[in-house]
C-alpha positions as CSV (number, residue, x, y, z in Angstrom):
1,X,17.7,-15.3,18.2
2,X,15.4,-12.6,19.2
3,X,13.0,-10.9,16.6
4,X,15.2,-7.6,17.2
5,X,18.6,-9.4,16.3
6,X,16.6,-10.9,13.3
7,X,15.9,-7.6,12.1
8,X,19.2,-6.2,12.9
9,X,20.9,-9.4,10.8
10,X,18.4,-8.9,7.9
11,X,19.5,-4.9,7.6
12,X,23.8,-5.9,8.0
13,X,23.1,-8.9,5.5
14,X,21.6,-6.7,2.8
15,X,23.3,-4.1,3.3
16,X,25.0,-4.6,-0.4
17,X,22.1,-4.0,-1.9
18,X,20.9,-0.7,-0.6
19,X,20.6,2.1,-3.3
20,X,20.0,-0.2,-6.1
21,X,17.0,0.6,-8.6
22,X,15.6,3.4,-9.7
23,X,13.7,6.1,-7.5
24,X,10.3,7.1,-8.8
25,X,11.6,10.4,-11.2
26,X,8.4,10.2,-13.2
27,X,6.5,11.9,-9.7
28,X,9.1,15.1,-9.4
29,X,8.7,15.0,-5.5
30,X,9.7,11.6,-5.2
31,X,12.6,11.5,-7.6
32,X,14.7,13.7,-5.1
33,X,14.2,10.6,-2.3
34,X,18.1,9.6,-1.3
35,X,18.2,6.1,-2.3
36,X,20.4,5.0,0.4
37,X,18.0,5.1,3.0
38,X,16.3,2.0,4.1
39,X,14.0,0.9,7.4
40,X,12.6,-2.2,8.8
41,X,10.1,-2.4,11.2
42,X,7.9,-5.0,12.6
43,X,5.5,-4.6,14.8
44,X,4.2,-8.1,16.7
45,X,0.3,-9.0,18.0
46,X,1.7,-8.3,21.6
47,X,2.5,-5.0,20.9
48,X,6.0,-4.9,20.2
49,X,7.6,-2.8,17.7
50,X,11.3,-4.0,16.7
51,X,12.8,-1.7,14.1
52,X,16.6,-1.3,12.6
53,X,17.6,1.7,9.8
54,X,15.7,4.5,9.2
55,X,12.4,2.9,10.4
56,X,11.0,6.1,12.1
57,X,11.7,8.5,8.9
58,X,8.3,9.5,7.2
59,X,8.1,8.7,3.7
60,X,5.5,8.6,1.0
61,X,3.6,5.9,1.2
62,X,2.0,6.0,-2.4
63,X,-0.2,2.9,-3.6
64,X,0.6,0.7,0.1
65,X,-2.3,3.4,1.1
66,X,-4.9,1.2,-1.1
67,X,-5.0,-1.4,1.5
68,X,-6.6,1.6,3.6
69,X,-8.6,2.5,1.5
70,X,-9.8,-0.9,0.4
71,X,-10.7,-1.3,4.4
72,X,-12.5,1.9,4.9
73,X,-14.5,1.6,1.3
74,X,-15.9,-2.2,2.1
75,X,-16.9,-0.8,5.4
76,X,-19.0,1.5,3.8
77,X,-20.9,-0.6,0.7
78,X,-19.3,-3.9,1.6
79,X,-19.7,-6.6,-1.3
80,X,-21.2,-3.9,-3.5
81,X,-17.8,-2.4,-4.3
82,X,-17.2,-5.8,-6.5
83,X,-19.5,-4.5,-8.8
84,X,-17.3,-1.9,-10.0
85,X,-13.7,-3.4,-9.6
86,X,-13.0,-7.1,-10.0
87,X,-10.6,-9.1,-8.1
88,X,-8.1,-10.7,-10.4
89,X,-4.1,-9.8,-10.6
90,X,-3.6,-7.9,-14.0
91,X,-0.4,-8.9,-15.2
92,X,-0.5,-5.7,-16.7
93,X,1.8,-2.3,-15.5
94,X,-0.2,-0.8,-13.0
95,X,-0.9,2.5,-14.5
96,X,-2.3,0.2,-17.7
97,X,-4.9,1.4,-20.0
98,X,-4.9,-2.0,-22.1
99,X,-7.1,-4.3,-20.2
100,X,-9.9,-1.5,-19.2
101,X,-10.8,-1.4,-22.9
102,X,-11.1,-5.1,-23.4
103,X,-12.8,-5.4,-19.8
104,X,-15.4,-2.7,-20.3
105,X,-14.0,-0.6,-17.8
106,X,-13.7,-2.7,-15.1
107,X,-10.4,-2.3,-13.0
108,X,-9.0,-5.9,-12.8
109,X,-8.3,-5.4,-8.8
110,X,-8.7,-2.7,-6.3
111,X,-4.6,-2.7,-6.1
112,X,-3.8,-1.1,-9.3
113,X,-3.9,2.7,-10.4
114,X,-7.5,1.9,-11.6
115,X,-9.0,0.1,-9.2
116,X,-7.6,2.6,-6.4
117,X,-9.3,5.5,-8.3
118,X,-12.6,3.2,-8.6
119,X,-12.3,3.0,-4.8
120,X,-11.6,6.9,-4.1
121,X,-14.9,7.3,-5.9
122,X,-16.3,5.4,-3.6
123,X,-15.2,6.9,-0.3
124,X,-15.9,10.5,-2.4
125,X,-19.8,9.1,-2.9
126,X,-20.7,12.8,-4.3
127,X,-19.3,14.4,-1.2
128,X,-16.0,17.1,-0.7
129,X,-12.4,15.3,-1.5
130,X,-11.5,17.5,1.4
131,X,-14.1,15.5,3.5
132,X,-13.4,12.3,2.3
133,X,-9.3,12.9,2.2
134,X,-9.7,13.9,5.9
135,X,-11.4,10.6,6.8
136,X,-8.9,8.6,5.1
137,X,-6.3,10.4,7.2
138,X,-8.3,9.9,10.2
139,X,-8.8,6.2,9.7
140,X,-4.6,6.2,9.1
141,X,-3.8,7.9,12.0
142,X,-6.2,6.0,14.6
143,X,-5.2,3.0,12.9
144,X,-1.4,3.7,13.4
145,X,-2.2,5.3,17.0
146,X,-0.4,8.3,16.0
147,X,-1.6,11.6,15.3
148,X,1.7,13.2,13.5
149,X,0.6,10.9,10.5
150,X,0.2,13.3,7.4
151,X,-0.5,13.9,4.1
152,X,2.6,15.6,2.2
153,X,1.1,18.6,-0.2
154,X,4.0,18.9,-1.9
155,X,3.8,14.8,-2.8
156,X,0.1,15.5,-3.8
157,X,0.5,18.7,-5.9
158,X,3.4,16.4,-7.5
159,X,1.4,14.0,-8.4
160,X,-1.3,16.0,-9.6
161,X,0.6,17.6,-11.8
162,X,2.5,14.6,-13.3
163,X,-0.8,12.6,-13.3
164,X,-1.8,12.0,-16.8
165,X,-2.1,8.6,-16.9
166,X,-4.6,9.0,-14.2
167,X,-6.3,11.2,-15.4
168,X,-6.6,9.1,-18.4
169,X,-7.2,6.2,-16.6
170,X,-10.0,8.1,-14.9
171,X,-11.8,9.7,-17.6
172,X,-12.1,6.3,-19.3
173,X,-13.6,4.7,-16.6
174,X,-15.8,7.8,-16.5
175,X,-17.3,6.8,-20.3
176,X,-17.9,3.9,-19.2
177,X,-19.7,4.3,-15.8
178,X,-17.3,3.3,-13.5
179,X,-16.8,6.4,-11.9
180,X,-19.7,8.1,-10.5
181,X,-18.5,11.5,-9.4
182,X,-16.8,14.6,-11.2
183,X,-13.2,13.2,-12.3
184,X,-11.2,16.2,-10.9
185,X,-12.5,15.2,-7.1
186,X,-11.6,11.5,-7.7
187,X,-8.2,12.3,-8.6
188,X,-8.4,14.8,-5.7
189,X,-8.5,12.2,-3.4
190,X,-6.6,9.8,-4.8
191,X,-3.2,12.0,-5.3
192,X,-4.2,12.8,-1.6
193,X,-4.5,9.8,0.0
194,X,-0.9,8.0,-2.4
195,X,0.3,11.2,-0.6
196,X,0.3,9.9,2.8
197,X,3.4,10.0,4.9
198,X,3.9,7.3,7.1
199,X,7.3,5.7,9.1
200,X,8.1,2.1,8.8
201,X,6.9,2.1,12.1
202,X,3.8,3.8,11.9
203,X,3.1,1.8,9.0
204,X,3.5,-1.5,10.4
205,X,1.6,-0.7,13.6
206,X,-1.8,0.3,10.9
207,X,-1.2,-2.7,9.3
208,X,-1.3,-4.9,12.5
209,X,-5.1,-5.2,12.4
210,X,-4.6,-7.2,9.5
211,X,-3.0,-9.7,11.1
212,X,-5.2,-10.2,13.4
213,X,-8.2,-11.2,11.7
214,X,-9.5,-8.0,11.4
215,X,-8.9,-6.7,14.9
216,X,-6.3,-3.7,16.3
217,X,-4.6,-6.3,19.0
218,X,-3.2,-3.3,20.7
219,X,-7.1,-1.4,21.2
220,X,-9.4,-4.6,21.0
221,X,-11.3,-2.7,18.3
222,X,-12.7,-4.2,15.3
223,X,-11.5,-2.2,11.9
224,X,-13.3,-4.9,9.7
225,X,-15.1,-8.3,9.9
226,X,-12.8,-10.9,10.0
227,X,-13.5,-12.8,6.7
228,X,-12.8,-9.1,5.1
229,X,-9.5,-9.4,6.7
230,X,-8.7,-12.6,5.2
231,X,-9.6,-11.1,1.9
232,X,-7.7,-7.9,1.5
233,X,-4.7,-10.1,2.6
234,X,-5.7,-12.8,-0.3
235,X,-6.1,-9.6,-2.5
236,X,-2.7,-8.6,-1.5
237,X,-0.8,-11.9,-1.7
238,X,-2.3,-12.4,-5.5
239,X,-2.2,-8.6,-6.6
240,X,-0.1,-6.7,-4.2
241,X,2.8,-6.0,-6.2
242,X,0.9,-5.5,-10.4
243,X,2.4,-7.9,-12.6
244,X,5.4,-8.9,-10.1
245,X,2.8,-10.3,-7.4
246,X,3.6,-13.9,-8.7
247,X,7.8,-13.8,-7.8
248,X,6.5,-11.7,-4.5
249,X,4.6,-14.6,-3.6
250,X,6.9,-17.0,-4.6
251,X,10.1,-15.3,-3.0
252,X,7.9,-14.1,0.4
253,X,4.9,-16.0,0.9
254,X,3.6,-13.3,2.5
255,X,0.7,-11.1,1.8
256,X,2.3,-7.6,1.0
257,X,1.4,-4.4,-0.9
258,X,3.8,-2.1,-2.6
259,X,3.8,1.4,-3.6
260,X,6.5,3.3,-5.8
261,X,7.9,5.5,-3.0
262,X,9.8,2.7,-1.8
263,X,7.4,0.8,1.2
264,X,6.3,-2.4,1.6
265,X,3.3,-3.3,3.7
266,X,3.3,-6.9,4.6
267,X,1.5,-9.1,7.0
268,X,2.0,-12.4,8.8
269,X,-0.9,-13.5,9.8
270,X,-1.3,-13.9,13.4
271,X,1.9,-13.1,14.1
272,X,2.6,-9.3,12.8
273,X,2.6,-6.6,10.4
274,X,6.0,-5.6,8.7
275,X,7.0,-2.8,6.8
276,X,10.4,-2.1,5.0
277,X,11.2,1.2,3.3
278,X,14.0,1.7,0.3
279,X,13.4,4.2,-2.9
280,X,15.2,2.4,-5.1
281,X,12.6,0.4,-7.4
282,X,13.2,-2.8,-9.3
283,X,11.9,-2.8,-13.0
284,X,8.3,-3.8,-11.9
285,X,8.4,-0.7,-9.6
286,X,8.9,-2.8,-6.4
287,X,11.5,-1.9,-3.5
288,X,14.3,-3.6,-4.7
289,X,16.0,-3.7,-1.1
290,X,13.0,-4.2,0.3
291,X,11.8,-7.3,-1.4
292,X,15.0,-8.5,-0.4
293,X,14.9,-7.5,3.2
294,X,11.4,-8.9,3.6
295,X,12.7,-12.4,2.0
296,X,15.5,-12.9,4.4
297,X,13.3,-12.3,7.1
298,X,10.2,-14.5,5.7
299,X,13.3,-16.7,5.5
300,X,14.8,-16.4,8.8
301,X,11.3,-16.4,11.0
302,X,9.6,-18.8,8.9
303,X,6.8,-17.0,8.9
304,X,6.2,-17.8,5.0
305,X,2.6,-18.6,4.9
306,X,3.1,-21.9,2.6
């Protein structure tokens, strides 16, 4: 069976399961998402891009945009960043406040709420969030090879609105020392960059470098040093989905991130980079379709990495 059939059996075959779960309504921009849309794309080492559904309909990537980040922040302090976010799966909700208190305010991974924030600081490094968010769309856009790539103000103004958790979150890590910078232009950033908007298809062709140890197989350019590689995706097989990465794991075998506006990043190493898209979230805040889509198709290719 060709990989286009494959993808075309694993959208007909879970097709019962589309518009099940809940859509984000805590973020008002995301909560008026229709739930019945859903997109598969994957996008192969050669180049290939096989897609089924609404794979070429923009959507918000939220947290899936902390594998990014993560990229373009060890890039600029490397091994340093560890110092200031650990590396650990929570087990914890990701917007949690519980274990920052007990852990001095040290983010358990770079993946949740936390740890993202911690790595927006980073990138800010006492520069302009309208710098620093225009990098981080850069970086997206070369990485996807597609220049329509965008952040969504409406998402962002959304979320900064909404944000208290955050902003909690933020301002606790702030007594402590975890965040250098002014809070507000943290959070700036990171509302901008969860705002992302990204296809399935875009999506999977950013995430292709990681399945190549590192390098864009479509350019021949180096994003990051190969043993990086092999750790965001060890970060994101152990951490990638908060306190559901275990059953991820165990249902995939894939490494994969998630974010609450539906997508699923996941990545095969040295085959490809997949990416599913359905708004309707399971009670960990996963894609409920998409989990499933990406498990019939870890199923059906083999491409399980245990």
């Amino acid at each position: 069976m060709t990989l286009d059939a494959v993808v075309a059996s694993v959208l007909d075959r879970i097709t019962p399961e589309i518009g099940q779960g809940r859509v984000a309504d805590y973020i008002p921009a995301l909560a008026r998402v229709d739930p019945s849309k859903i997109g598969i794309a994957v996008a192969t080492l050669d180049g290939g891009l096989h897609t089924a559904g609404d794979a070429h309909e923009a959507f918000s990537i939220q947290s899936v945009s902390k594998v990014f980040t993560l990229a373009l922040a060890l890039g600029k302090v490397g091994s340093d960043l560890w110092q200031r976010v650990g590396r650990e799966p929570s087990g914890s909700a990701f917007n949690s406040i519980v274990q920052l208190e007990r852990e001095s305010g040290i983010p358990r991974n770079p993946f949740i709420n936390a740890g993202a924030i911690v790595v927006s600081d980073i990138l800010l490094a006492g520069g302009r969030p309208k710098e620093t968010t225009a990098e981080i769309l850069s970086f997206l856009r070369r990485l996807a090879d597609d220049d329509t790539v965008a952040i969504d103000a409406e998402v962002a103004a959304s979320e900064a609105e909404t944000g208290y958790r955050n902003l909690s979150l933020a301002n606790f890590m702030k007594a402590f020392g975890t965040i250098d910078g002014p809070v507000a232009d943290t959070l700036d950033v990171y509302f901008h960059q969860c705002a992302l908007s990204l296809s399935c298809a875009q999506l999977a062709r950013a995430g292709l470098f990681l399945a190549n140890r590192g390098v864009d197989p479509v350019t021949r350019q180096r994003v990051v040093a190969e043993y990086r590689a092999r750790r965001i995706n060890a970060l994101m097989m152990t951490c990638g989905h908060y306190d559901a990465s275990g059953d991820f794991a165990f249902r995939v075998g894939l490494p994969g991130k998630s974010g609450v506006g539906g997508g699923i990043l996941a990545i095969a190493p040295g085959r490809a980079a997949v990416a599913v898209w359905s708004p309707g979230l399971n009670d960990s805040g996963n894609s409920h379709a998409g989990t499933i889509a990406l498990e019939e198709l870890a199923r059906e290719t083999g491409w399980s990495v245990f």
